[in-house]
C-alpha positions in Angstrom: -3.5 15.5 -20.2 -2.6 17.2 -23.1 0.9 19.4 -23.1 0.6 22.4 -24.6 2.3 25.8 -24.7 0.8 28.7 -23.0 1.5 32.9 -23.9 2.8 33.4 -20.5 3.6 37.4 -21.3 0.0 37.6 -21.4 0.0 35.5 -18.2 2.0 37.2 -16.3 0.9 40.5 -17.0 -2.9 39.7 -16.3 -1.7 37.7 -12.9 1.4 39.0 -10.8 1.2 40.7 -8.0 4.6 41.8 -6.6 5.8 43.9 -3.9 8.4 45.1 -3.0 8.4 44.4 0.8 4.6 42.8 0.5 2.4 42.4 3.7 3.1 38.9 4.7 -0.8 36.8 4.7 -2.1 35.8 8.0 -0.5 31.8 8.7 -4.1 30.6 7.9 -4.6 32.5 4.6 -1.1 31.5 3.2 -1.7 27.9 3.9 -5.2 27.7 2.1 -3.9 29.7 -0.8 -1.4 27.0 -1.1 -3.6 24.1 -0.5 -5.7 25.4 -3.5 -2.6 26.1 -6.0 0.1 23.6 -4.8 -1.6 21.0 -2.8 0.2 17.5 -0.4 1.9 14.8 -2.0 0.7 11.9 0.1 2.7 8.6 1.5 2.6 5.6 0.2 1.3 2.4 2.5 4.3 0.1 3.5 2.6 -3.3 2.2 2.8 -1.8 -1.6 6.1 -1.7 -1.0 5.9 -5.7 -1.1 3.6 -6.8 -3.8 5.9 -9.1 -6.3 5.3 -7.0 -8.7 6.8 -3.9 -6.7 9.8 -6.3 -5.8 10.4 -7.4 -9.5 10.3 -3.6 -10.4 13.4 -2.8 -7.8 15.3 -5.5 -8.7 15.3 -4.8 -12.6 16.0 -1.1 -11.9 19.0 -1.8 -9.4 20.0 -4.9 -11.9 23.6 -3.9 -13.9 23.6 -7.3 -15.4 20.6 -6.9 -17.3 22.4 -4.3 -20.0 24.2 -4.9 -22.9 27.3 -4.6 -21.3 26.6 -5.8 -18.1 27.3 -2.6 -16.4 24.1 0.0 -16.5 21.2 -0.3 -14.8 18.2 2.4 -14.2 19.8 3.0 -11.2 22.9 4.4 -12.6 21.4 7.1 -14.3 19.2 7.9 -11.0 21.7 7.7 -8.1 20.7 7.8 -3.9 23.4 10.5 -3.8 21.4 12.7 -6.0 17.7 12.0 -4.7 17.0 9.8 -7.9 18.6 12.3 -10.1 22.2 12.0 -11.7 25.0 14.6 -10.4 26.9 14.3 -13.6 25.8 16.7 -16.5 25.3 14.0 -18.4 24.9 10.4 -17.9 26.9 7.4 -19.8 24.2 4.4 -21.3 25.5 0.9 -22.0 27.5 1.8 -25.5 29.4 4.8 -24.1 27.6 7.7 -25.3 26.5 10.7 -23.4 22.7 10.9 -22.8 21.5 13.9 -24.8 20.1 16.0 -22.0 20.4 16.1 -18.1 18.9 12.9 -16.3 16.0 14.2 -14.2 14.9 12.3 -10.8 12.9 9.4 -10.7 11.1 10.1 -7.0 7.4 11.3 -7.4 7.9 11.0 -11.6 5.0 8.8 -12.1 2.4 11.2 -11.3 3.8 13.4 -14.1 1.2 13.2 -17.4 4.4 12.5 -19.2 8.0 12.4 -18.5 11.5 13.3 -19.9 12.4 17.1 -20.5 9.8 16.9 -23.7 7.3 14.5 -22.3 8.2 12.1 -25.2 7.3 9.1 -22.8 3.7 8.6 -21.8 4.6 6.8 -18.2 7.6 5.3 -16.6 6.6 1.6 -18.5 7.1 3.7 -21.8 10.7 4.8 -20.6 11.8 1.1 -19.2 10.5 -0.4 -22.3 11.9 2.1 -25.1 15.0 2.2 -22.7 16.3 -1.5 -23.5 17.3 -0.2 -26.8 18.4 3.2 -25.6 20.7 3.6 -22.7 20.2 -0.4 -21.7 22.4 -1.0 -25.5 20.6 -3.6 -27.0 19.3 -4.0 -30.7 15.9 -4.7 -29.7 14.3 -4.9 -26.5 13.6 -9.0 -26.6 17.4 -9.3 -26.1 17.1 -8.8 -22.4 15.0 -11.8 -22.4 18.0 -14.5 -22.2 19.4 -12.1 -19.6 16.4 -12.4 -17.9 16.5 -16.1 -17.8 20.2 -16.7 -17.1 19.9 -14.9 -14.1 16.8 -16.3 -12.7 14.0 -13.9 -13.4 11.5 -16.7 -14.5 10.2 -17.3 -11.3 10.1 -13.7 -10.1 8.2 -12.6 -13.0 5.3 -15.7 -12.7 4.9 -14.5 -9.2 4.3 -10.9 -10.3 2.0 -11.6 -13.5 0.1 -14.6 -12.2 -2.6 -14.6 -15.1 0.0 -14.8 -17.7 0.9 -17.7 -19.4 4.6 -17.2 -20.7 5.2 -13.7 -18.7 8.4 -12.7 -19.3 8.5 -10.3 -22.0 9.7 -7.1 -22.1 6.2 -5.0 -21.6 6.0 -7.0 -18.2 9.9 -6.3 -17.3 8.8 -2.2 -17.7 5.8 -2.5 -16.2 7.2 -3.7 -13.2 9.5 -1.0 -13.0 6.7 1.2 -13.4 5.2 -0.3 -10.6 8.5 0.5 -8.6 8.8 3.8 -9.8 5.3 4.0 -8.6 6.2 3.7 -4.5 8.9 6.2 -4.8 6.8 9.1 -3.5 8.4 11.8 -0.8 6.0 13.9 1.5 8.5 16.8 3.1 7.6 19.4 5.3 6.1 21.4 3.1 3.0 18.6 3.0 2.8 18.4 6.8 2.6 22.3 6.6 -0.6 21.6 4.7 -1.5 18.9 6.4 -1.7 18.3 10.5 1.6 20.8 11.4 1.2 24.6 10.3 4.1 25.0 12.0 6.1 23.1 10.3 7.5 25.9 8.3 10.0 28.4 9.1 9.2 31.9 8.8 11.3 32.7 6.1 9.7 29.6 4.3 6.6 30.9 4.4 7.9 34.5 3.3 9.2 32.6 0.3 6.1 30.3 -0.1 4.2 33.9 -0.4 6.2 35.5 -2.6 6.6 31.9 -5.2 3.1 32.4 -5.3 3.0 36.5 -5.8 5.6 36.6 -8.5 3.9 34.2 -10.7 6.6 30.9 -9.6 3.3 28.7 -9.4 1.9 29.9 -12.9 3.6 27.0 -14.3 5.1 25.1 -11.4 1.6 23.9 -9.7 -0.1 21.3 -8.4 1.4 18.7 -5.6 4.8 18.2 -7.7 4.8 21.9 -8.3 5.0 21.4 -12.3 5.4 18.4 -14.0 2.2 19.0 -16.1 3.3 21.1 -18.8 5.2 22.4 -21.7 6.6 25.6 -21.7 8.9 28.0 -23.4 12.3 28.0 -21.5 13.6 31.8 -22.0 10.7 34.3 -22.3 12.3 37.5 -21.5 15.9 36.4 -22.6 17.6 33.5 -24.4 17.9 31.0 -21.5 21.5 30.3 -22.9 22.7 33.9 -22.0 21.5 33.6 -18.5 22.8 29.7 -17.8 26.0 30.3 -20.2 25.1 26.8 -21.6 28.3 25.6 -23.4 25.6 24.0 -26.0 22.1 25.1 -27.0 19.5 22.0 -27.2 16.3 23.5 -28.5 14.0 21.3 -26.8 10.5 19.5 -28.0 11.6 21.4 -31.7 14.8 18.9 -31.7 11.9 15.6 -32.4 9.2 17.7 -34.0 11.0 20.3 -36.3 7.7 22.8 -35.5 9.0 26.2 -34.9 6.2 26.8 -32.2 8.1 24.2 -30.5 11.4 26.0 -30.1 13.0 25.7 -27.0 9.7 24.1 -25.1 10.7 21.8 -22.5 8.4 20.4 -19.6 8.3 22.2 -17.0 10.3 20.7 -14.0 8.4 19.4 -10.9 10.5 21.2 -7.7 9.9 18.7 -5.2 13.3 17.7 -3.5 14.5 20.0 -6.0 17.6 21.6 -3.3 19.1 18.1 -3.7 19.0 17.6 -7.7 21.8 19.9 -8.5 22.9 21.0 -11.5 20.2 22.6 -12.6 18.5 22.6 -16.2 18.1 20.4 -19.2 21.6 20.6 -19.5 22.7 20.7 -16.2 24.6 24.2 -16.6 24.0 25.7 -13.6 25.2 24.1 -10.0 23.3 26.5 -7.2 20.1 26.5 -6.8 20.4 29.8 -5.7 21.6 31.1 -9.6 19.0 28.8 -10.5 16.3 30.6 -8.9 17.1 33.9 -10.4 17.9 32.9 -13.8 14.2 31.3 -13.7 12.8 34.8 -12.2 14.8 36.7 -15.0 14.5 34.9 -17.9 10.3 34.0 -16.9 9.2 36.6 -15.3 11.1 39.3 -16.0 12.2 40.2 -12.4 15.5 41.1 -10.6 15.9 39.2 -7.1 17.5 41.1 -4.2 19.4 38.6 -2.3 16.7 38.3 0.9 14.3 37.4 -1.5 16.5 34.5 -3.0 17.2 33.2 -0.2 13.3 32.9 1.0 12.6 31.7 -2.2 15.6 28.5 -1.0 13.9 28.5 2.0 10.6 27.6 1.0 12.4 25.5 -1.8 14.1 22.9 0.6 10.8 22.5 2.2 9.9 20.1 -0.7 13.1 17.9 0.5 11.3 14.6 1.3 13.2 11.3 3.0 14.7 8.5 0.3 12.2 6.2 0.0 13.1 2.9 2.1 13.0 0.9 -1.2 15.2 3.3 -2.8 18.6 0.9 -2.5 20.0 -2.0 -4.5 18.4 -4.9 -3.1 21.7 -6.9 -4.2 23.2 -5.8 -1.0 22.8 -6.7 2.5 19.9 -8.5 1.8 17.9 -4.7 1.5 14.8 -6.3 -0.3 14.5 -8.9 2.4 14.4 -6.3 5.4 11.4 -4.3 4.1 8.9 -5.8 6.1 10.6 -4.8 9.1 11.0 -1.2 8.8 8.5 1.7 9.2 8.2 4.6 6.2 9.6 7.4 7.4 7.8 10.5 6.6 
């Protein structure tokens, strides 16, 4: 899919519809209006969860000794505590710097067309692979090859790429993790709404499930991840740095590409399990989602949100909190890897 950047002025001002107080939909007309625009994330099978390929994948994500300075892994960028995300502002790579923007969750990534806050990776193999000489700290990503060795990863990767020859390389080491990253899908309520349970949903969910899809929320954040799928323009009615009080501005796809069209375009972010990825942003300035939600109706749409309506739009929000996938663990300890096969996904 190709990213590109859409007039939303002209968008929104061709498709909102907003009340003040608006009728609330009958239960059946909501849910089909949101099956069509949103749509369910679906679970994945338990037995993926134990191809070798899948297992290699959680191990070299959950793996600190396979960095430059034996201390990193994927996993400490992506943390349980944060639902795959990173609560620091910033997160620390094998040489001691600072990433450059706000580490984004890994759950449900892969079904993104492309991923980072400027979709400059293609699919999670792209990030594992260009990440060996990024926040892994190596000179070039063959280095992690006697690493690979010295702890005993020859077998594991023969077992996962059976047709190969000499398999461990470092295309195979990201496209297992990619195959990892692959199972880490979370269905919430929200899809069981959509699904077999209407009643899953809370009133005041569905108030705010209406009105995300009145005020134009779903003109950009759409489809089963509820965005993901494109580049936008982050400040449309006012400089997004006024409304977070960003300490620093980052200027978004424009910082790679030098294009002034591409000022301040960043992807737009998918909101599932979004009310447990806090702070908030590229550059993780705000903390609430709450402020979050009406910076993003201010500085997008233009609009001024009353308190009931923020917290309706929260509601419906926390609706897309799924369960930590059961793979979702460092399979170092208490022999987590091992145990898979005798526990049930948890919807």
């Amino acid at each position: 899919m190709k990213f590109h950047n859409l007039n939303l002025s002209l968008l929104m001002a061709c498709g909102l519809i907003f009340f003040q107080g608006q009728s609330q939909l009958p239960d059946e007309d909501l849910r089909e209006r949101a099956k069509t625009v949103l749509g369910k994330l679906e679970k994945v099978p338990m037995e993926r969860l134990r191809k070798p390929i899948v297992e290699l994948g959680q191990r070299l994500f959950w793996d600190r000794r396979l960095s430059a300075n034996g201390k990193i892994a994927c996993a400490s960028c992506h943390t349980v505590e944060a639902w795959g995300a990173d609560r620091e502002r910033y997160s620390v790579d094998a040489r001691g710097n600072q990433t450059k923007r706000h580490s984004q969750t890994v759950f449900n990534s892969t079904l993104q067309p492309g991923l980072r806050w400027v979709a400059d990776r293609k699919s999670a193999a792209d990030q594992a692979e260009k990440s060996l000489t990024g926040s892994m700290g190596f000179e070039r990503a063959e280095d992690v090859i006697p690493l690979l060795v010295e702890h005993g990863y020859g077998g594991k990767f023969s077992l996962a790429f059976p047709q190969e020859a000499a398999p461990l390389t470092p295309k195979n080491y990201a496209l297992a993790i990619d195959a990892y990253e692959e199972t880490l899908k979370t269905p919430a309520p929200f899809d069981h709404y959509l699904g077999e349970d209407p009643a899953t949903l809370s009133d005041q969910q569905k108030r705010g499930l209406q009105l995300f899809l009145d005020i134009g929320c779903a003109d950009c954040h759409s489809g089963p991840l509820l965005g993901g799928n494109d580049l936008q323009t982050f400040g449309i009615y006012q400089d997004y740095w006024l409304a977070t009080s960003s300490e620093q501005r980052n200027a978004g796809l424009f910082e790679s590409t030098n294009e002034e069209s591409d000022r301040n375009l960043f992807r737009v972010s998918m909101l599932r399990n979004i009310a447990k990825t806090a702070p908030y942003f590229h550059d993780g300035s705000v903390n609430e989602l709450s402020d979050a939600v009406r910076i993003m109706a201010k500085v997008q749409l233009d609009k001024e949100l009353d308190d009931a309506q923020t917290a309706d739009l929260v509601a419906f929000l926390e609706s897309l909190t799924g369960v930590i996938p059961v793979n979702y663990r460092d399979p170092f300890e208490s022999g987590s890897l091992e145990n898979l096969n005798t526990e049930q996904t948890k919807d």
